[in-house]
C-alpha positions as CSV (number, residue, x, y, z in Angstrom):
1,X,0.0,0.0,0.0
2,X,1.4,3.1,-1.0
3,X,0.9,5.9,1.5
4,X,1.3,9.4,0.7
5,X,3.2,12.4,2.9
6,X,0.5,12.6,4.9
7,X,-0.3,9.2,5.4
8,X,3.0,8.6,6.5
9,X,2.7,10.7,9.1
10,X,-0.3,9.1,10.9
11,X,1.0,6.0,10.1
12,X,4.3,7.3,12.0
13,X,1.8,7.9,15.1
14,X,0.3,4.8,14.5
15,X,3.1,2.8,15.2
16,X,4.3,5.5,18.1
17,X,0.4,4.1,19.7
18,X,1.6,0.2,19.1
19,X,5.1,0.6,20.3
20,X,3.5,2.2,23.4
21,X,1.3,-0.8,24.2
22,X,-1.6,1.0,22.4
23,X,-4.3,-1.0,19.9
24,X,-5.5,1.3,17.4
25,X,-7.7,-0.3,16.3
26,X,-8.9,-2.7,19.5
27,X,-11.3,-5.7,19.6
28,X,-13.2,-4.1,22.6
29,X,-14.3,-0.9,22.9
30,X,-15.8,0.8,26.4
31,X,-19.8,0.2,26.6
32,X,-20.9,3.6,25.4
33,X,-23.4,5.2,27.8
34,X,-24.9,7.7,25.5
35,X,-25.2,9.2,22.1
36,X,-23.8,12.8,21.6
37,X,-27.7,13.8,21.0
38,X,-28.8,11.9,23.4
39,X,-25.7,13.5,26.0
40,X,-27.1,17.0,25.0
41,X,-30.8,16.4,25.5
42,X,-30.3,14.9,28.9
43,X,-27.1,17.0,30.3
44,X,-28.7,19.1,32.9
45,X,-29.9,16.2,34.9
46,X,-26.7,14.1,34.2
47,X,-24.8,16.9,35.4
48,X,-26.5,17.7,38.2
49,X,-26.4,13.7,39.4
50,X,-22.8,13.6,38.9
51,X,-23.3,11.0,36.1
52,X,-19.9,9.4,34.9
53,X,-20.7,9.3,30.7
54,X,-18.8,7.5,28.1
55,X,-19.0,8.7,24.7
56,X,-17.8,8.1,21.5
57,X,-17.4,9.9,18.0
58,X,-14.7,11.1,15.6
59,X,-12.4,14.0,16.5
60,X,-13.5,16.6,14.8
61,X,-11.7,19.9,16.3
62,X,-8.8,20.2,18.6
63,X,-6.7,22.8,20.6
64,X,-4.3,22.3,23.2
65,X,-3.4,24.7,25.3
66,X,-0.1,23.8,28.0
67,X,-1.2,20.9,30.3
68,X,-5.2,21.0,28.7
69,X,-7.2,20.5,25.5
70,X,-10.5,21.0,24.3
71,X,-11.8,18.8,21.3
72,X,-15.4,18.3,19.4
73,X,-16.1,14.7,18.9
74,X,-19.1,14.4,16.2
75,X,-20.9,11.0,16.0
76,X,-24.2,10.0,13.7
77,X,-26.3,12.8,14.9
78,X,-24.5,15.6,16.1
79,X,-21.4,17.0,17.9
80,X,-20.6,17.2,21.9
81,X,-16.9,19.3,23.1
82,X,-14.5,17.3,25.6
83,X,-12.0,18.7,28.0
84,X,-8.7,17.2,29.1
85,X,-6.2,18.0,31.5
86,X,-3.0,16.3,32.2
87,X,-3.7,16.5,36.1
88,X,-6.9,14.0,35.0
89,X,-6.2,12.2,32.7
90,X,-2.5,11.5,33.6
91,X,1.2,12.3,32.2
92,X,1.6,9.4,29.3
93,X,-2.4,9.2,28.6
94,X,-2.1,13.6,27.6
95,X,0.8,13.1,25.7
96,X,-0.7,10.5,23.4
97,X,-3.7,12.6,23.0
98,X,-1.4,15.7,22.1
99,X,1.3,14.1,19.9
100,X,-0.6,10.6,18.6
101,X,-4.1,12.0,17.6
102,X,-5.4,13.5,14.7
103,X,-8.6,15.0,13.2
104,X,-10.5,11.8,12.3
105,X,-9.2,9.7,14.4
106,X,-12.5,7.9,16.5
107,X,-12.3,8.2,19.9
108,X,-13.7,6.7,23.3
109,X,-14.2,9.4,26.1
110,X,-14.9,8.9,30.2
111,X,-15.8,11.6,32.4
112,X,-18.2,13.6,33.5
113,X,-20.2,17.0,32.9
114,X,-19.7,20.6,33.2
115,X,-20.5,23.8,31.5
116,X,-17.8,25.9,30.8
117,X,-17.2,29.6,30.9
118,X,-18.6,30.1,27.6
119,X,-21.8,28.4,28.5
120,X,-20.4,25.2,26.6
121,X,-21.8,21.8,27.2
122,X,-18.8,19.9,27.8
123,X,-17.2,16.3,29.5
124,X,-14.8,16.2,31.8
125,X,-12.2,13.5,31.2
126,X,-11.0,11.4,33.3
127,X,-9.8,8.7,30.4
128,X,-9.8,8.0,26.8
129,X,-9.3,5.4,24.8
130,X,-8.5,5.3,20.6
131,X,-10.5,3.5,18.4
132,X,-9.6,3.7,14.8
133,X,-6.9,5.2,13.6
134,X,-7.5,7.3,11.0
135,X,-4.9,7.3,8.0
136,X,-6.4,9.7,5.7
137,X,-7.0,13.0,6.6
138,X,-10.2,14.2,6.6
139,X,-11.4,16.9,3.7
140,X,-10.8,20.6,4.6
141,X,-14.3,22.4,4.3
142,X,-12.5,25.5,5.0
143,X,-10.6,25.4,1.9
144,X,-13.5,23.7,-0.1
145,X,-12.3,20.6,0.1
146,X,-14.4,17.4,-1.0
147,X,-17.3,19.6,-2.9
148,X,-16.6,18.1,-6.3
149,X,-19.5,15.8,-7.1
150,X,-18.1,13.1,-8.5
151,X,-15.6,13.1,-5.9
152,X,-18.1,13.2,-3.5
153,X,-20.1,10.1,-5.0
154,X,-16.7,8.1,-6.0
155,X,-16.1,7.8,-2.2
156,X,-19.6,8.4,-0.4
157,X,-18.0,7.3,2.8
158,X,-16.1,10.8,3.1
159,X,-18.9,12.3,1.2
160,X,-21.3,11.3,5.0
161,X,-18.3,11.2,7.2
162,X,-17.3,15.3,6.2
163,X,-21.0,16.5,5.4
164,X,-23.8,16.5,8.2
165,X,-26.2,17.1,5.3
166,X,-25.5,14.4,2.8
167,X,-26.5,12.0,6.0
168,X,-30.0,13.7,6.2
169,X,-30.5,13.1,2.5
170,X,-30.3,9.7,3.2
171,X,-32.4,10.0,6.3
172,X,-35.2,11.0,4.8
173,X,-34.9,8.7,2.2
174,X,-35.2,5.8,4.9
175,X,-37.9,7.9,6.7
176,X,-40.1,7.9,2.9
177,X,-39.3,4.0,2.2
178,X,-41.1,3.4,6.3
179,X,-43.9,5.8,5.7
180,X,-44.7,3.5,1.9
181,X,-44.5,0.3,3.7
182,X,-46.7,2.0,6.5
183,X,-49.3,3.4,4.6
184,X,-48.9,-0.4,2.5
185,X,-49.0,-2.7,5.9
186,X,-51.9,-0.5,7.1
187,X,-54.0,-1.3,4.2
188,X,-53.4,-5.3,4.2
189,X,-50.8,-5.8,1.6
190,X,-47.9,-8.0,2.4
191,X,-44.6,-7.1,1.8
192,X,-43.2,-10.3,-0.7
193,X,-39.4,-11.0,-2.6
194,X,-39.5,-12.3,-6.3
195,X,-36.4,-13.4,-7.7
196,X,-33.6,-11.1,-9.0
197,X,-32.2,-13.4,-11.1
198,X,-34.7,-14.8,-14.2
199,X,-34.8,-16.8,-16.6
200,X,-37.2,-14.8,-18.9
201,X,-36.7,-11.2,-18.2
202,X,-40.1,-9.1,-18.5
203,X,-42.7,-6.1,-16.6
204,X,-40.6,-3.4,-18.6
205,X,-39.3,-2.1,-22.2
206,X,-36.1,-2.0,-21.6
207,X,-32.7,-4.1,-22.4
208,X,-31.4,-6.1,-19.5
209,X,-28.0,-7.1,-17.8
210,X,-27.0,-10.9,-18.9
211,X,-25.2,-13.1,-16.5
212,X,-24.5,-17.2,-16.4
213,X,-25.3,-19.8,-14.1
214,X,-22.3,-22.2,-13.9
215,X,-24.3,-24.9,-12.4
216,X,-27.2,-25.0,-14.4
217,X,-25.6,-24.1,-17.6
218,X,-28.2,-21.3,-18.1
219,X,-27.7,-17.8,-19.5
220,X,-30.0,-15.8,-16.7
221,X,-30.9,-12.0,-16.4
222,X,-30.8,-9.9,-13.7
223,X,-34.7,-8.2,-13.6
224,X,-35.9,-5.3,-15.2
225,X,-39.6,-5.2,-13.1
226,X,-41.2,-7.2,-10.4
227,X,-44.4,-7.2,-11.7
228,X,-45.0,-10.4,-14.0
229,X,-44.0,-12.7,-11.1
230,X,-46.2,-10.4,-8.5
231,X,-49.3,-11.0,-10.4
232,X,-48.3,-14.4,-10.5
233,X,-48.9,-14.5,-6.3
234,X,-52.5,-12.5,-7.3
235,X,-53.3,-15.3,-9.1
236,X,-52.3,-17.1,-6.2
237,X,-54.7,-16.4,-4.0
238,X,-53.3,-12.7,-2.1
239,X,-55.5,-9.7,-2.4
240,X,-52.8,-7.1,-1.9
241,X,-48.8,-8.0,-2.4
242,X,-45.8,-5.2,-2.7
243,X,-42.2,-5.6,-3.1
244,X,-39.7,-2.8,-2.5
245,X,-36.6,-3.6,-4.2
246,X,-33.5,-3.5,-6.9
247,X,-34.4,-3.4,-10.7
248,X,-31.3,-3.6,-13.2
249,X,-31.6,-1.8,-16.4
250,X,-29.2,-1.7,-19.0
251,X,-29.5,1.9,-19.8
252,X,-28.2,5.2,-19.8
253,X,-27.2,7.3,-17.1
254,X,-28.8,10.6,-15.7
255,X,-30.2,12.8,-14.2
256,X,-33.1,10.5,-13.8
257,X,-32.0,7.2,-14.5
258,X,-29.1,5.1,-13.2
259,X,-28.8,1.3,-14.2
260,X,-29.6,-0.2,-10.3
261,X,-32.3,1.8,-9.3
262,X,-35.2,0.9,-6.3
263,X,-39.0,0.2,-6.9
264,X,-41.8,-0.1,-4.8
265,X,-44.6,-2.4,-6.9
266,X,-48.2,-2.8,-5.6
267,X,-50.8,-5.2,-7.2
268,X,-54.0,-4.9,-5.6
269,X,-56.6,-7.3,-6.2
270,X,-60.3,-6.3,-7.6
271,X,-58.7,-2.9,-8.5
272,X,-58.2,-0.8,-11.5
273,X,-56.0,2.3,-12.6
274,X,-58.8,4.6,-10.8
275,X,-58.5,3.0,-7.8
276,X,-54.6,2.9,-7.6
277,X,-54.8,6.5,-8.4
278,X,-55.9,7.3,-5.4
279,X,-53.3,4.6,-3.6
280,X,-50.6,6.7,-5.1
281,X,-51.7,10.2,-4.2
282,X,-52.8,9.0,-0.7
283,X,-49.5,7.3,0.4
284,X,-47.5,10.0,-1.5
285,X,-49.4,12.8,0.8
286,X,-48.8,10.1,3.9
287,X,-45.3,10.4,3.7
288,X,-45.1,13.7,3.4
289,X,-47.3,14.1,5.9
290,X,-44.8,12.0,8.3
291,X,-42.0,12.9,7.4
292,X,-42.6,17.1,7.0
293,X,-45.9,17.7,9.1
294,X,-46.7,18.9,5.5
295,X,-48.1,18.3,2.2
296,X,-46.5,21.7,1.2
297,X,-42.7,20.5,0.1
298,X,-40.1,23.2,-1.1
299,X,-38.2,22.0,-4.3
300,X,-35.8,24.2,-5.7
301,X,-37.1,27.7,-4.8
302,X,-40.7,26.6,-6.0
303,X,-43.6,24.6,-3.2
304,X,-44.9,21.1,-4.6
305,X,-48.2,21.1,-3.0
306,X,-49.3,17.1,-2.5
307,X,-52.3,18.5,-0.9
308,X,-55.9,18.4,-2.5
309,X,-56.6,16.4,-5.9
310,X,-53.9,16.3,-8.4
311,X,-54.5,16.8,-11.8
312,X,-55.8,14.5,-14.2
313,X,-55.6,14.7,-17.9
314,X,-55.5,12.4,-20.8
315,X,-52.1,11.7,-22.7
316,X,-54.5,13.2,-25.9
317,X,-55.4,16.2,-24.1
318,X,-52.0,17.2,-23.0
319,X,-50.2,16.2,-26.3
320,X,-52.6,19.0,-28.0
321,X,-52.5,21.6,-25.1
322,X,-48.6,22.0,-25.6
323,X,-48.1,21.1,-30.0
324,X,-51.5,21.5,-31.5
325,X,-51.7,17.6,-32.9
326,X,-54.2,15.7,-32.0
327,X,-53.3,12.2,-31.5
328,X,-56.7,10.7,-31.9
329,X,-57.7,12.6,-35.1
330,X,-54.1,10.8,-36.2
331,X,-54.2,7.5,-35.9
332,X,-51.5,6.3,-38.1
333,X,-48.2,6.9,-38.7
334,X,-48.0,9.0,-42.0
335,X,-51.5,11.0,-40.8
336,X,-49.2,12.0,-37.2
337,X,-46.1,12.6,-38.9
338,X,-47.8,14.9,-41.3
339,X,-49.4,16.9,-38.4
340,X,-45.9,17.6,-37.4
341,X,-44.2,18.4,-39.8
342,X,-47.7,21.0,-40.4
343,X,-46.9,22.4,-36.7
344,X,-43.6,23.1,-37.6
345,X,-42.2,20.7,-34.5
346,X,-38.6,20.0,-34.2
347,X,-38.9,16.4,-33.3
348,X,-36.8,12.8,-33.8
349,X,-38.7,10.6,-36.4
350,X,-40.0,6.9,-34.7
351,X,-40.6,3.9,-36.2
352,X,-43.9,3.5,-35.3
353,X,-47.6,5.7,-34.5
354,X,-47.2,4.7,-30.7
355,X,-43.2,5.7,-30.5
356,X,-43.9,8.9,-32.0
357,X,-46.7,9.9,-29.5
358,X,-44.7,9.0,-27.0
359,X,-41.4,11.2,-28.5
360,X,-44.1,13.7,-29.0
361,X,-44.9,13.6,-24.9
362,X,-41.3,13.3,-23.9
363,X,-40.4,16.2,-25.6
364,X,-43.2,18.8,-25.4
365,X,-45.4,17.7,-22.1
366,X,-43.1,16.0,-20.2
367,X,-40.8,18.8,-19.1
368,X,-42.9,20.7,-18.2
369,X,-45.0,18.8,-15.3
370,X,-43.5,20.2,-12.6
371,X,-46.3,19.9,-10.0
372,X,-47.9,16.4,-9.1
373,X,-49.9,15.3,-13.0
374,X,-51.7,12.0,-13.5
375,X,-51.3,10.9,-17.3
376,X,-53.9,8.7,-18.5
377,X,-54.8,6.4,-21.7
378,X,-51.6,5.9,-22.8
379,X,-51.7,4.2,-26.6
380,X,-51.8,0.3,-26.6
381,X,-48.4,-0.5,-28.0
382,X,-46.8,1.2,-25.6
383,X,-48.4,-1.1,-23.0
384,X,-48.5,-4.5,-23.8
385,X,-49.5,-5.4,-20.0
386,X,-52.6,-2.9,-19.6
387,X,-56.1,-3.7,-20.5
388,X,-57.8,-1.8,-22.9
389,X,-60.0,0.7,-23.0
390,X,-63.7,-0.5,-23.6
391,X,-64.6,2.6,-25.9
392,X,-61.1,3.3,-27.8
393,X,-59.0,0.1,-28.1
394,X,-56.2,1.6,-29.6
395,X,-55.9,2.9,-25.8
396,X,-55.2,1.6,-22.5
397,X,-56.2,2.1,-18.9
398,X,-52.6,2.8,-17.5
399,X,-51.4,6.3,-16.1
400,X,-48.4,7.5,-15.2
401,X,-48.0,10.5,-12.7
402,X,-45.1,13.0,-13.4
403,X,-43.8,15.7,-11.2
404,X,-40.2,18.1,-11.5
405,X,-40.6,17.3,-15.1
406,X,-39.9,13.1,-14.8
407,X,-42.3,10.0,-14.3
408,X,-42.8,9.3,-10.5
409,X,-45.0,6.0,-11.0
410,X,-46.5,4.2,-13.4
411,X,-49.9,1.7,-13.6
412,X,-52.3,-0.1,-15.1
413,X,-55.1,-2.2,-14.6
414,X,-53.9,-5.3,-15.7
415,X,-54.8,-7.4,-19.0
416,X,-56.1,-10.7,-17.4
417,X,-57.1,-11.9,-20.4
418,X,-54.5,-14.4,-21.4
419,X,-55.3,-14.6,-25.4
420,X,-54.7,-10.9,-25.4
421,X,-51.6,-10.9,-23.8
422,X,-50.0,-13.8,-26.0
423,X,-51.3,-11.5,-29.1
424,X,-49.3,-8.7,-26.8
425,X,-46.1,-10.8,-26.3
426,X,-46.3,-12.2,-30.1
427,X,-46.2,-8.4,-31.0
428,X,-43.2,-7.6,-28.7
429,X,-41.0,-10.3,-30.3
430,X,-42.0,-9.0,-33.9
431,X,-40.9,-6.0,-32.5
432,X,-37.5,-7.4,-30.9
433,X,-36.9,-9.4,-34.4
434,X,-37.3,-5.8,-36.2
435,X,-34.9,-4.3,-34.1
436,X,-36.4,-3.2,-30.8
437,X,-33.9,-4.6,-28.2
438,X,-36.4,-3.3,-25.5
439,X,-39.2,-5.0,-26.4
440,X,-40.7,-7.7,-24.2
441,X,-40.1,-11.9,-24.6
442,X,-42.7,-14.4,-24.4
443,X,-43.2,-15.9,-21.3
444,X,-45.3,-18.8,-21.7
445,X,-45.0,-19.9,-17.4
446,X,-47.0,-16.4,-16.8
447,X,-49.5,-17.0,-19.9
448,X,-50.2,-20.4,-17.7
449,X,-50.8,-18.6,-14.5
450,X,-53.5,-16.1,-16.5
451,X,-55.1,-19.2,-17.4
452,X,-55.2,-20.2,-14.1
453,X,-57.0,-17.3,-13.8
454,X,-56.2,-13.7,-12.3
455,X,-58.8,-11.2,-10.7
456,X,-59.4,-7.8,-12.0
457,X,-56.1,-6.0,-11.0
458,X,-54.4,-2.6,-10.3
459,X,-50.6,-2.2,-10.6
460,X,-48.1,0.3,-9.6
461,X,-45.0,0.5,-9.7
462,X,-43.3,3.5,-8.4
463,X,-39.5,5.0,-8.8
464,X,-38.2,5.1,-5.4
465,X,-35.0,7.4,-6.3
466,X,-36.6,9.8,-8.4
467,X,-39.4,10.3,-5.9
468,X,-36.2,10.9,-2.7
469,X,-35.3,14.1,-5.4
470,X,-38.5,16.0,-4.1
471,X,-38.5,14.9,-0.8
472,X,-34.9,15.8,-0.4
473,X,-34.4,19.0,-2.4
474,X,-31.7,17.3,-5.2
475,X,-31.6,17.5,-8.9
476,X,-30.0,14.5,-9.9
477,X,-30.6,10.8,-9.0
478,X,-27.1,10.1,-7.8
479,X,-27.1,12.3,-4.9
480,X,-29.9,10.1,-3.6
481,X,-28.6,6.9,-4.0
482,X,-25.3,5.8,-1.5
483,X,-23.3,4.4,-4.6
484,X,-24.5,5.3,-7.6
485,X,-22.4,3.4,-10.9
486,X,-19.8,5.3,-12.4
487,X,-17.2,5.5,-15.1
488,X,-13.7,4.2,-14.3
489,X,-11.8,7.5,-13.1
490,X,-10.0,9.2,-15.9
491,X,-12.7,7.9,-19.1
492,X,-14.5,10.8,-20.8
């Protein structure tokens, strides 16, 4: 291992500590009495009972002045000052601390509690006791040290360790996954795992990651979606099932997307699109609710109100509020194309009637749904796992709700009927054999479990990263997600 100049120096102390008898990095470590918030919010009656306290946290700030020293140790949830004196502590013990430590090192501390001159909060101690030794100094925020964002993501673990901030980000991204499965356990679904690893990938349009099972001499894919084997356990008998949980997508990356992302799926049993409408915009508002006090959430210098009833509109509707085509009046390819070209719309030309109304939504509605938006009757290519609509079966009954501009969820009620959805899959793989690496496989084993026989059903499937971006105030995807993929360091 190659240290640098600085390295070399802690490492220098680190064998000063071992050569004194000293394990930095020891097996046992003193039974910790408190937290540092915990220390704070109880101090005045600690103090007053004379309470010996042990705490523990990383050294944060130091000064010694002759024969004493104040420090700051920092642990999960806050900060808490320490005070040392050679008469206390003893001779050898205040020389370590002086001439061995270093900002970062982790740090056991006995004593007990005063307030100092200043009115500071502060222990007393009578011993200490190193933990870790730290290495590698810790980034200077003085001198802007660690704010580069790939730097930051690249190694997350000095990315929480140096920024209070980054920790609440991911705080409140634990705090919204507990308030779903709340809202979800409340309501009589059970929390379920499908397998990761499939032998027929499916639920989504979208190209998969490929890996091999050695045993079973089988080429196997790492899932897209949850939702063909979820519906499989409605056709088993559950009413209500969720899974919260990894989807792979081999894709491109950002600000939205990222190839290992989270998903919460619901299927819900004698449901329908409407009815998992109001699912969504009801355990969206909960969490909120639980997490804020609020339905009111501030997003980049703009409120997202979750309160009320969001607004509805059709994919048709919006399509012809924002480019002036109307996508039911042009029903084919050539008839669409010709309305925009008429508009005078800047747009990539599709393959198909569905792909272009959906390039037409991506680049004309899309960006511009910035507060809460249900989507509905999306076109029936584009769904090949939504029933259709009774009155217009070039449509379906899915919708997909949008808000800062991306889609937050997406749903359906579900084709049950399994003729229809072999006529669905045989369609994907024409569209697969033209070119469409995205498009769905047959997948005979679920065909058998429609045949079986599968109630009336509403899906939903929701994007558990992008929805962290409103509730945590950040504009891209990997700031919400601990290790997000990235290039090899030094590729363009």
């Amino acid at each position: 291992m190659e240290l640098n100049d600085l390295q070399q120096t802690r490492y220098g102390k680190l064998q000063a500590l071992q050569a004194a008898g000293i394990d930095p990095y020891p097996a046992r470590v003193p039974q910790r009495t408190h937290t540092l918030t915990a220390l704070r919010e109880q101090f005045d009656a600690l103090a007053e009972a004379g309470t010996i306290v042990t705490i523990m946290g990383r050294l944060r700030q130091r000064r010694v002045m002759g024969k004493s020293a104040f420090a700051h140790l920092n642990d999960d949830h806050g900060a808490f000052q320490v005070f040392l004196s050679k008469a206390d502590v003893g001779d050898e013990p205040f020389k370590h601390f002086v001439d061995l430590t270093d900002l970062g090192d982790i740090i056991a501390v006995t004593g007990t509690l005063f307030t100092t001159k200043m009115g500071e909060p502060s222990v007393h101690v009578t011993s200490w006791t190193m933990l870790s030794k730290a290495i590698t100094p810790p980034p200077d925020k003085r001198e802007g040290q660690f704010s580069d964002q790939e730097a930051r993501q690249r190694q997350r673990y000095v990315d929480l360790a140096a920024n209070p901030e980054v920790r609440e980000t991911f705080r409140i991204r634990a705090r919204l996954i507990t308030a779903m499965r709340q809202y979800l356990d409340q309501r009589g679904f059970l929390e379920v795992e499908t397998p990761v690893l499939q032998a027929i990938y499916g639920g989504a349009a979208a190209r998969p990651f490929t890996t091999h099972h050695n045993q079973l001499h089988q080429d196997l894919y790492l899932r897209i979606a949850t939702e063909l084997y979820l519906k499989r356990l409605i056709v088993g008998g559950f009413d209500g099932v969720y899974e919260i949980g990894k989807n792979f997508r081999n894709e491109g990356v950002d600000r939205t997307h990222n190839p290992e992302f989270t998903m919460l799926e619901v299927y819900q049993a004698y449901g329908d699109y409407e009815s998992i409408m109001q699912l969504t915009e009801g355990m969206i508002r909960f969490a909120a609710e639980q997490i804020f006090n609020s339905t009111s959430i501030e997003y980049q210098g703009q409120q997202i109100e979750l309160g009320g009833s969001w607004q509805r509109i059709t994919m048709r509707d919006a399509i012809f509020d924002k480019t002036g085509v109307d996508i039911r009046e042009c029903r084919e390819f050539d008839t669409l194309w010709e309305a925009i070209r008429e508009a005078g719309l800047k747009i990539e030309r599709k393959p198909t009637w569905a792909k272009q109304v959906d390039e037409l939504f991506s680049e004309f509605v899309e960006p511009e749904l910035i507060q809460p938006t249900f989507i509905t009757e999306y076109p029936q290519p584009l769904s090949p796992l939504a029933k259709r609509k009774v009155d217009d079966p070039q449509f379906v009954e899915r919708f997909e709700l949008f808000m800062l501009g991306a889609e937050i969820a997406n749903a359906f009620s579900e084709l049950n009927d399994p003729f229809d959805q072999e006529q669905r899959f045989l369609e994907q793989g024409r569209d697969y054999a033209a070119g469409d690496d995205e498009a769905m496989q047959m997948d005979e084993d679920f065909l058998e479990a429609l045949r079986v026989g599968m109630p009336p059903t509403g899906g939903l499937g929701i994007g558990i990263d992008r929805l962290c971006l409103l509730f945590t105030n950040q504009t891209t995807i990997r700031e919400v997600i601990f290790f997000p993929h990235l290039r090899k360091q030094g590729e363009e």
